[in-house]
C-alpha positions as CSV (number, residue, x, y, z in Angstrom):
1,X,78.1,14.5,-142.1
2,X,78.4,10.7,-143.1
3,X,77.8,8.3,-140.0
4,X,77.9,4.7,-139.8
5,X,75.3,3.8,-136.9
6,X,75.7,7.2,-134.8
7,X,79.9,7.2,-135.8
8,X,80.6,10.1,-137.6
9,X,84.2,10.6,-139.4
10,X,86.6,13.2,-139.5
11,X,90.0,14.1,-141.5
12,X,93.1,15.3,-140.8
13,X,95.6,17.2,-143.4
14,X,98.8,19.3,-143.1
15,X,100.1,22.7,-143.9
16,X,101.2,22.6,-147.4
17,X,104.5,24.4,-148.5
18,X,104.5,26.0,-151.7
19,X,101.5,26.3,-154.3
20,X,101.5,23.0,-156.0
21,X,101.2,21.4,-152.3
22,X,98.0,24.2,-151.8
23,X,96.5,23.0,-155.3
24,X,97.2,19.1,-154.0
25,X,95.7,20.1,-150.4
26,X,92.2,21.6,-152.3
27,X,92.2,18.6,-154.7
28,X,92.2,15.9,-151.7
29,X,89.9,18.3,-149.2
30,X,87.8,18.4,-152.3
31,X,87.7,14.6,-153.4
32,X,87.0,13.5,-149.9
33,X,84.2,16.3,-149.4
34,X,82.1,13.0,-150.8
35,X,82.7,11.6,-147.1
36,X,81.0,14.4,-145.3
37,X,83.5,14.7,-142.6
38,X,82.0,16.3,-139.3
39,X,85.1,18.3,-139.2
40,X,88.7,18.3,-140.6
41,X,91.8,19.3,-138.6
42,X,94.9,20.7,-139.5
43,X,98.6,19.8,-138.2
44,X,100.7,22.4,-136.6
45,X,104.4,22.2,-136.9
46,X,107.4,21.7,-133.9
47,X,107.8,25.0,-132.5
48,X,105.2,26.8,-134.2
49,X,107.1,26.7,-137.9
50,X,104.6,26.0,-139.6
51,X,101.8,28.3,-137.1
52,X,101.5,30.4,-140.1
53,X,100.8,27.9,-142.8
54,X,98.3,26.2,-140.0
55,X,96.5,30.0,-139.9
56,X,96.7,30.1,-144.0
57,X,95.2,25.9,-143.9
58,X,92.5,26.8,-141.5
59,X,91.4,29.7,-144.2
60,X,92.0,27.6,-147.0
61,X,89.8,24.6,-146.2
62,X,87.1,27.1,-144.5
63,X,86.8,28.7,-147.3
64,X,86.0,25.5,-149.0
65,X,83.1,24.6,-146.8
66,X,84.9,22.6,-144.0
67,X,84.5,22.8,-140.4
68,X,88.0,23.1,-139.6
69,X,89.8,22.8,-136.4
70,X,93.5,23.9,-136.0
71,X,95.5,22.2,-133.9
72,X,97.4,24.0,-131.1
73,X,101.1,23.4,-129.9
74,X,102.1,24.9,-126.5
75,X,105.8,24.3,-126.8
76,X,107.4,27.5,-128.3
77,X,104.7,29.7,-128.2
78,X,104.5,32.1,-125.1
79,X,100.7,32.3,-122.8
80,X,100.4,36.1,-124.7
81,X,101.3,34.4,-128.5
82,X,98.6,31.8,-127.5
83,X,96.0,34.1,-126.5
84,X,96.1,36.2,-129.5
85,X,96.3,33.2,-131.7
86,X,92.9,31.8,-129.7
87,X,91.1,35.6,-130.4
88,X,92.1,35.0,-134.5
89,X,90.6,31.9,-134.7
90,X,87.5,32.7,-132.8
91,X,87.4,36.1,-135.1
92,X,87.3,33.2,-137.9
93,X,84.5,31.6,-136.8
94,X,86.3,28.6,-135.7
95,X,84.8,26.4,-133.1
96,X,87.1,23.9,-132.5
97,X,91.0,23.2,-131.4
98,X,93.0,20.4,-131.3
99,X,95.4,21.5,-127.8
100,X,98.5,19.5,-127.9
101,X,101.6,20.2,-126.2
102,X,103.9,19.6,-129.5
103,X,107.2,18.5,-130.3
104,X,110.5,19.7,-129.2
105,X,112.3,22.0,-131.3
106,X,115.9,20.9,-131.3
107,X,118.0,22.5,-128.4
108,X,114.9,22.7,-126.3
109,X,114.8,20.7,-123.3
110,X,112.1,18.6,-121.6
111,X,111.4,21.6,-119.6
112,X,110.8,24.5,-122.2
113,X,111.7,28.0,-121.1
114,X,109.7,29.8,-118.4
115,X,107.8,31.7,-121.2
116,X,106.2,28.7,-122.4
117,X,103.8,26.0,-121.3
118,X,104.8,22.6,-120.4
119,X,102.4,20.0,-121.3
120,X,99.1,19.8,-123.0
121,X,96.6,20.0,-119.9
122,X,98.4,23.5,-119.3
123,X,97.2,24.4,-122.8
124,X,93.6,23.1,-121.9
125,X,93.1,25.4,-119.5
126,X,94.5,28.0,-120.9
127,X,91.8,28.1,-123.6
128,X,89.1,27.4,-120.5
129,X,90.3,30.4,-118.8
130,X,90.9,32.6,-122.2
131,X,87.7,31.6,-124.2
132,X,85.4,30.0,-122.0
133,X,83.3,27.6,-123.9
134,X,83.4,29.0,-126.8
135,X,85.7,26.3,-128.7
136,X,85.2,22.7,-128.4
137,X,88.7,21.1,-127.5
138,X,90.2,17.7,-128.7
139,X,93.0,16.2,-126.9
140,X,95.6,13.4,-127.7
141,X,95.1,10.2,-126.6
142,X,98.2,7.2,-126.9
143,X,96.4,3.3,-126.9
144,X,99.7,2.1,-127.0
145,X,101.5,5.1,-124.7
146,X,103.1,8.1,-125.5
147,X,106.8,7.2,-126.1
148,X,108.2,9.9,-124.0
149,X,105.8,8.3,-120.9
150,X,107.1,6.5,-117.5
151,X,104.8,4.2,-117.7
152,X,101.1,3.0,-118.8
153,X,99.8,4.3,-115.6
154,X,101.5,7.7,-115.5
155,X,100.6,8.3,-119.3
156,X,97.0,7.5,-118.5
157,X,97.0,9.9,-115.7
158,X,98.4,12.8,-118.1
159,X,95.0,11.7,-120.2
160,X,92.6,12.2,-117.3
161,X,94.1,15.3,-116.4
162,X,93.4,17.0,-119.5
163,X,89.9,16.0,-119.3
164,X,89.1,17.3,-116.4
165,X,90.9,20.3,-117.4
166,X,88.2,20.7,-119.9
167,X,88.6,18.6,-122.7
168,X,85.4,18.1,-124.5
169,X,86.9,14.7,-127.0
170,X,90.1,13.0,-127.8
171,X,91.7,11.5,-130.5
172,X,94.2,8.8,-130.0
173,X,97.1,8.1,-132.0
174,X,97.0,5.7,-134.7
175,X,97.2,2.1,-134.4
176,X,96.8,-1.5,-135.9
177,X,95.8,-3.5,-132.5
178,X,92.1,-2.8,-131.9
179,X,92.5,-4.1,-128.5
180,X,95.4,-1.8,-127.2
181,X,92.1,0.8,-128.2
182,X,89.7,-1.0,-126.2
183,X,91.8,-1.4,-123.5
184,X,92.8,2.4,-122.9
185,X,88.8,2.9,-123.3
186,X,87.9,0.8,-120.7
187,X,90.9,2.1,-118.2
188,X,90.4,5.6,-119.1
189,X,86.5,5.3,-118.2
190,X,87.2,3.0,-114.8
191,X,88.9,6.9,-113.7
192,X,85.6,8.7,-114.5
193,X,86.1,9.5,-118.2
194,X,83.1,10.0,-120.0
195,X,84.0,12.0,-123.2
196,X,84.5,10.5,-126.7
197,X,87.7,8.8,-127.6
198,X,88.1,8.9,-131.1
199,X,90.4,6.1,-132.9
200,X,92.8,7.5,-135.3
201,X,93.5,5.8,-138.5
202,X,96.7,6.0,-140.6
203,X,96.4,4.4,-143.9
204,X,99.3,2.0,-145.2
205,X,100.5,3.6,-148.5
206,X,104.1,3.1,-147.7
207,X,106.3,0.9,-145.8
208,X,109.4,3.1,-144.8
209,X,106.8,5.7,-144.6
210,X,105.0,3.9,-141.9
211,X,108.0,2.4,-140.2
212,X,109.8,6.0,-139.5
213,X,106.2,7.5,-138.0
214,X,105.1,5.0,-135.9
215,X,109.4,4.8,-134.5
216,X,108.8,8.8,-133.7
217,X,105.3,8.4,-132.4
218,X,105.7,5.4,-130.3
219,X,102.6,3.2,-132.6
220,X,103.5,-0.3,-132.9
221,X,103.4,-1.9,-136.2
222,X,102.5,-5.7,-135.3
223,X,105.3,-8.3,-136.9
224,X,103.2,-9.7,-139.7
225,X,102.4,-6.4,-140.9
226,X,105.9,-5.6,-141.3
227,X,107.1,-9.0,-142.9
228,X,104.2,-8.4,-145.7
229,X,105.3,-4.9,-146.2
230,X,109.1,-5.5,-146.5
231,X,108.4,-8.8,-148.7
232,X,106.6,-6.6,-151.4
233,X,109.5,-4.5,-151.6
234,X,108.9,-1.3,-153.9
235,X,105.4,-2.8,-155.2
236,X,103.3,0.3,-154.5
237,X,99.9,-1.1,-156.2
238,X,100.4,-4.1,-153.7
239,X,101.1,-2.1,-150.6
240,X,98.3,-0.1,-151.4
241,X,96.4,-3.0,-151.8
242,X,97.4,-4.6,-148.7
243,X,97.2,-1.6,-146.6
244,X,92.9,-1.2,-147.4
245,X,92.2,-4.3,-146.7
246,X,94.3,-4.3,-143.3
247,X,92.8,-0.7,-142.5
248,X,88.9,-1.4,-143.7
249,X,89.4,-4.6,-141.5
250,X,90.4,-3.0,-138.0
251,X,88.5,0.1,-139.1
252,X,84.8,-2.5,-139.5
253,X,85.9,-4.2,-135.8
254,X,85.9,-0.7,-134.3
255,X,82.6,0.1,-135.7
256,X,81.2,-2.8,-135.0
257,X,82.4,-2.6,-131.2
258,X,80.6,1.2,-131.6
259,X,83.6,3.6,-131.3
260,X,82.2,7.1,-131.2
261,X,83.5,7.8,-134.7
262,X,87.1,7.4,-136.9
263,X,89.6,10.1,-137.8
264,X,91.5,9.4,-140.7
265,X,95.5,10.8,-141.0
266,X,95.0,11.7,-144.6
267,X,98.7,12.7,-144.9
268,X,97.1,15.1,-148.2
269,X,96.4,12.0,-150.2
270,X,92.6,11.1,-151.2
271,X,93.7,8.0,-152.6
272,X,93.8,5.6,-149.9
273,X,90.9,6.9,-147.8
274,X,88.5,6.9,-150.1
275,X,89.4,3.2,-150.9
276,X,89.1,2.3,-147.0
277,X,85.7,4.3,-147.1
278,X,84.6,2.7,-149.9
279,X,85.4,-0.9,-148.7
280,X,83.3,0.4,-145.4
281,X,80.5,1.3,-147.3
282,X,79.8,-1.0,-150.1
């Protein structure tokens, strides 16, 4: 795998949904394979709709020669669906899971039914007491707090709680603040937490793009950001351009402040993290 002073790198793609998505999805895997990713990981939709396309993803990009970790929603899916879903992947060969409580499919309350589990530490153990050791578990982690969280305190408790449920890493949510990463760091180790906590990265390819995920996902998008992006309008070669050099620049202060590694949101595209890899490495 490629690693920058100990950080190694990892990539992130989604379920495509016909066959010219597949053939886009193999292209980018393929293009980026030049990275050497220690791993990529694959979304899995609200409710499980897309749990099938996340199975036929995790195939696909092993059968490429990726490590590949599905990720793991427990809203909508029942203890007995989980289970089964946990002995198919290990039956694959896979070795890692990305255990995330999911989004809410419409109609479904904050509670969930009484089939389902609630929140992601209840899908931690769940795979502890299923599988043992056997896959190596990433868990969400929200610098800038989970937008559906009381409070900063509250939502870092939910974090330590899924460690010590048995998380062996985390990767946080994207952001553009370096410090609301160091921050969480530092509080998240004053209560005893010793794993790795990766910093996501979301590349800039696309200002309404940017502005509806990070409104869903509670990442702040600092004002100066936004004022470039909405003055260059429809200018795709410059957003492009602007969005490397803001992404190579808070991507080369968290190396330099050694962050265990960066996982890049590829959203299917090659395009813009090659550029920010390239800028890192030349």
């Amino acid at each position: 795998m490629t690693i920058l002073n100990g950080q190694a790198i990892s990539l992130e793609f989604f379920p495509p949904r016909d066959e010219a998505g597949r053939k886009r999805l193999v292209e980018t895997a393929n293009t980026l394979k030049s990275l050497n990713p220690g791993y990529v990981s694959v979304t899995f939709g609200a409710g499980g709709t897309t749990r099938d396309g996340t199975l036929e993803t995790v195939e696909i990009l092993s059968g490429e020669g990726f490590d590949t970790a599905p990720h793991l929603s427990c809203i909508g899916s029942s203890p007995d669906d989980l289970r089964r879903l946990l002995d198919r992947y290990r039956d694959m060969g896979v070795r890692r899971i990305v255990a995330l409580r999911g989004d809410m499919p419409s109609g479904m309350g904050m509670m969930g039914s009484q089939d389902t589990l609630r929140y992601a530490v209840d899908l931690v153990r769940l795979i502890r007491e299923h599988s043992g050791d056997w896959f190596h578990i990433e868990v969400a982690a929200y610098p800038e707090m989970h937008p559906q969280a009381s409070g900063p305190q509250k939502d870092l408790k939910h974090f330590v709680d899924k460690v010590n449920a048995g998380a062996d890493g985390a990767i946080t949510q994207y952001f553009f603040n370096a410090d609301a990463y160091f921050d969480f760091v530092d509080r998240a180790q004053m209560k005893g937490v010793t794993i790795p906590i990766i910093p996501g990265i979301m590349p800039i390819t696309n200002y309404a793009q940017l502005i509806r995920f990070s409104e869903m996902c509670g990442a702040e998008v600092p004002r100066w950001i936004r004022l470039r992006l909405a003055e260059m309008g429809d200018d795709r070669e410059s957003i492009r351009a602007f969005g490397v050099d803001v992404v190579t620049e808070l991507c080369q202060t968290l190396l330099e402040n050694q962050v265990p590694g960066l996982h890049f949101y590829t959203l299917n595209n090659a395009q813009a993290t090659q550029a920010i890899w390239q800028a890192l490495t030349t």
